[in-house]
Each structure stands twice: as C-alpha cells, then as structure tokens.
C-alpha positions as CSV (number, residue, x, y, z in Angstrom):
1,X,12.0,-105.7,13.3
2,X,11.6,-101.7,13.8
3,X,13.3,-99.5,11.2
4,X,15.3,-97.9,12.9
5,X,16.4,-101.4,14.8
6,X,17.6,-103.1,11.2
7,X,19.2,-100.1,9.8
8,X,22.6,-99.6,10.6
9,X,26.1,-100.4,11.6
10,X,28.8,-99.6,10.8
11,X,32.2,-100.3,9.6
12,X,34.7,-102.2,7.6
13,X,38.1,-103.3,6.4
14,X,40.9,-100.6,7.2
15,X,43.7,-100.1,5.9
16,X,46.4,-100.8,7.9
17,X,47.8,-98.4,10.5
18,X,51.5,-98.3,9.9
19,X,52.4,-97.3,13.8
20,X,52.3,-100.9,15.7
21,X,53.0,-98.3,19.4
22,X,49.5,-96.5,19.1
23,X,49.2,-93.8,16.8
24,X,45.2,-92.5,17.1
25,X,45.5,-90.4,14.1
26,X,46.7,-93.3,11.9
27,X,44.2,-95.4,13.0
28,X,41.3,-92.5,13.1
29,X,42.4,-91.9,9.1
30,X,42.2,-95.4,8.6
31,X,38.5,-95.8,10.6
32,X,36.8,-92.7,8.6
33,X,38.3,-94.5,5.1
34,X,36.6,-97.4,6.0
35,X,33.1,-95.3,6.8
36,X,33.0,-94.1,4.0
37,X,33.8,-97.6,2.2
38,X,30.9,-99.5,4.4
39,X,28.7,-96.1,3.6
40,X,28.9,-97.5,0.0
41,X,28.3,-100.7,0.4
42,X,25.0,-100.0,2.0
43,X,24.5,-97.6,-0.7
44,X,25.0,-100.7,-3.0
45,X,22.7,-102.9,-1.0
46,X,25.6,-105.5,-0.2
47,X,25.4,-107.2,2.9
48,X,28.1,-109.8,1.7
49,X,30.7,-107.1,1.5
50,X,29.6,-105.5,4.7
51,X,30.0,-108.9,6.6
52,X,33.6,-109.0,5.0
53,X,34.7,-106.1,7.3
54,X,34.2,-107.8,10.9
55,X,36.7,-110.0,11.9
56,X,35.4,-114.0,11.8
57,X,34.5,-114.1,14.9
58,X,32.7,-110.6,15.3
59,X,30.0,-109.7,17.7
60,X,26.9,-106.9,16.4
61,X,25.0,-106.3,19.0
62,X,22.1,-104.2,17.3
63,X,19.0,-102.3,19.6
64,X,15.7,-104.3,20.6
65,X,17.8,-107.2,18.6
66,X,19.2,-111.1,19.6
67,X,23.3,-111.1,19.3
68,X,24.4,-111.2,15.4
69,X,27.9,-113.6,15.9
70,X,29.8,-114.0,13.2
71,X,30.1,-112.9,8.9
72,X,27.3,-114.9,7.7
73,X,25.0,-113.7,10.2
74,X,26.3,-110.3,10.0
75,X,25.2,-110.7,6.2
76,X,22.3,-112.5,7.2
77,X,21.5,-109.0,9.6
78,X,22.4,-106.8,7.1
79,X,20.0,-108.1,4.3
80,X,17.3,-108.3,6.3
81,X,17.9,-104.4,7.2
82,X,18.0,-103.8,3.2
83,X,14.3,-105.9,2.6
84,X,13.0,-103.5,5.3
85,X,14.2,-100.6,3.5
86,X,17.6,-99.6,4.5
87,X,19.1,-97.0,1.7
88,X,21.7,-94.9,3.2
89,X,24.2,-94.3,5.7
90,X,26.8,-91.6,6.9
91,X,28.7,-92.5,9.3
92,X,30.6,-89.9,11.5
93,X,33.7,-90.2,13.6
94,X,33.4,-88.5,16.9
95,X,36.8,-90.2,19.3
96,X,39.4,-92.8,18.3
97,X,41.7,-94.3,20.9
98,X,44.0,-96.5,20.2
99,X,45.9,-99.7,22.3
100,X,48.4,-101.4,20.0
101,X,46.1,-103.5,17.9
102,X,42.9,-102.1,19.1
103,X,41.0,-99.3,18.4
104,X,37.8,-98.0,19.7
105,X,35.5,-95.5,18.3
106,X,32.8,-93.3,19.2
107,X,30.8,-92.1,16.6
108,X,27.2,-91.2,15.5
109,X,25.3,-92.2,12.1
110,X,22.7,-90.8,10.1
111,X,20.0,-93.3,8.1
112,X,17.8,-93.0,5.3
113,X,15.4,-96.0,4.8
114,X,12.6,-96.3,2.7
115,X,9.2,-96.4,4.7
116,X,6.3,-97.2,2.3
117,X,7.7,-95.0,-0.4
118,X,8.7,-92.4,1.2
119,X,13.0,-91.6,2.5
120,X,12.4,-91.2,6.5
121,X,15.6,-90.3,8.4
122,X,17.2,-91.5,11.4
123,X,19.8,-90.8,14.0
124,X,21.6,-92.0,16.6
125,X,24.9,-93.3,18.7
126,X,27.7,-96.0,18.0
127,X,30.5,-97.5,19.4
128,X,33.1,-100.3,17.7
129,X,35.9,-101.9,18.9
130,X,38.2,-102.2,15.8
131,X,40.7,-105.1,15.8
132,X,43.8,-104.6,13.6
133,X,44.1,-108.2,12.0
134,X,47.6,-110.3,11.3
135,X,47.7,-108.7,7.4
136,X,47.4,-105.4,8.7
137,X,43.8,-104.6,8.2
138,X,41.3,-103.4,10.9
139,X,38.2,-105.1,10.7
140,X,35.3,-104.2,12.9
141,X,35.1,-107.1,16.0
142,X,32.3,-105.6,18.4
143,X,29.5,-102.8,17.3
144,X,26.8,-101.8,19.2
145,X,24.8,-98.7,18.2
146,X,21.4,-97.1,19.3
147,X,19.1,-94.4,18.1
148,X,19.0,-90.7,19.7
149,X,15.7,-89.5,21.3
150,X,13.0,-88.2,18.4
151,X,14.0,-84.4,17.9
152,X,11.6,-82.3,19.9
C-alpha cells in the first residue's frame, strides 16, 4: 500500500451539538474539537481509539484502497497505516453544513510519515459525513479523502 494511500483520515467522537434545528457553527466547533482529538490519537499511534470515532457501521473509503466497513477494520486500516510509517496529522476544516443530525465537511489534511528514516510530508483533500448519534455524540460514518497533485 503507497504512503500516502495508508496515511490518513480523519475524524472522531464529537461532542454533542446542543442545536437539534441545524446550527453549522455548533456543529463546525464540535468537528475541529474532534480533529484535533483524532490528530492525537495518530500522534499516539492508536488505531483502536481512532476506530472508536466512526459510528458501527461506518464506511472509509481510502484512495487506490478496497472499502474499510466497520471499527475493527477501521482499526485494522489504521494500524496498518502506522506499520508503514504514519506519524502525524493536522487536519483542517475548510466548510461544515449541517442537516438535523448530519453534518458534512470539507476539509484538507497535512501528513508526516516516516519513509526509511526520514519525515516526508503529504497533502491533500477530504470529505466526511458526520452522523450525530442517539447520546449526542458525532461520530464520523463516511470518509473519503485523496492526495493533492505533487507541488510543482
């Protein structure tokens, strides 16, 4: 699997967005918390954490990859993405809309993974549908992400 293929995605538990009717900036607060949270847990090199923030029945749908369904395989993606050298990841909120208990955002990410001993950085493009769960919490239920073109 390429480098740039295992490394990445995004997101996590949310907390809740108080407004049930909509409110993007609630829900945009509550999406850039959990970046930051899922930043660390890559940072940490915990793909069992990461998997805790899709929903069960969550959908990853990573470049040049098969379909990841579901937590354990979304753990199962995620430490494979750490053997291959995955270290770090900032992930940046570019839109948020919001429709009652989903939320989608549009965002891009920055990577650092180890190649042969030495940090090589990546870029690219994301996009995850965020599905506010029964408790309250967002979790992430689809993400889909590719790299941007080599800078010139």
């Amino acid at each position: 699997m390429r480098i740039a293929v295992t490394a990445f995605l995004l997101l996590g538990v949310v907390a809740a967005c108080a407004d049930d009717q909509g409110d993007p900036t609630d829900a945009r607060r509550a999406i850039e918390t959990a970046n930051a949270q899922f930043a660390e847990r890559v940072k940490d090199h915990n793909a069992t954490a990461l998997a805790s923030f899709y929903t069960p029945d969550c959908i990853v749908l990573p470049p040049d990859h098969v379909m990841v369904r579901g937590r354990e395989m979304v753990a199962a993606f995620w430490s494979e993405a750490f053997q291959n050298g995955l270290k770090t990841m900032v992930l940046t909120t570019v839109d948020v809309e919001r429709h009652m208990d989903v939320a989608v955002e549009t965002g891009r990410f920055r990577l650092t993974v180890d190649v042969h001993g030495k940090p090589v950085d990546s870029a690219g493009k994301y996009v995850v549908v965020w599905k506010k769960q029964p408790s309250g919490v967002w979790q992430l239920h689809r993400d889909i992400w590719n790299a941007a073109p080599p800078a010139k």
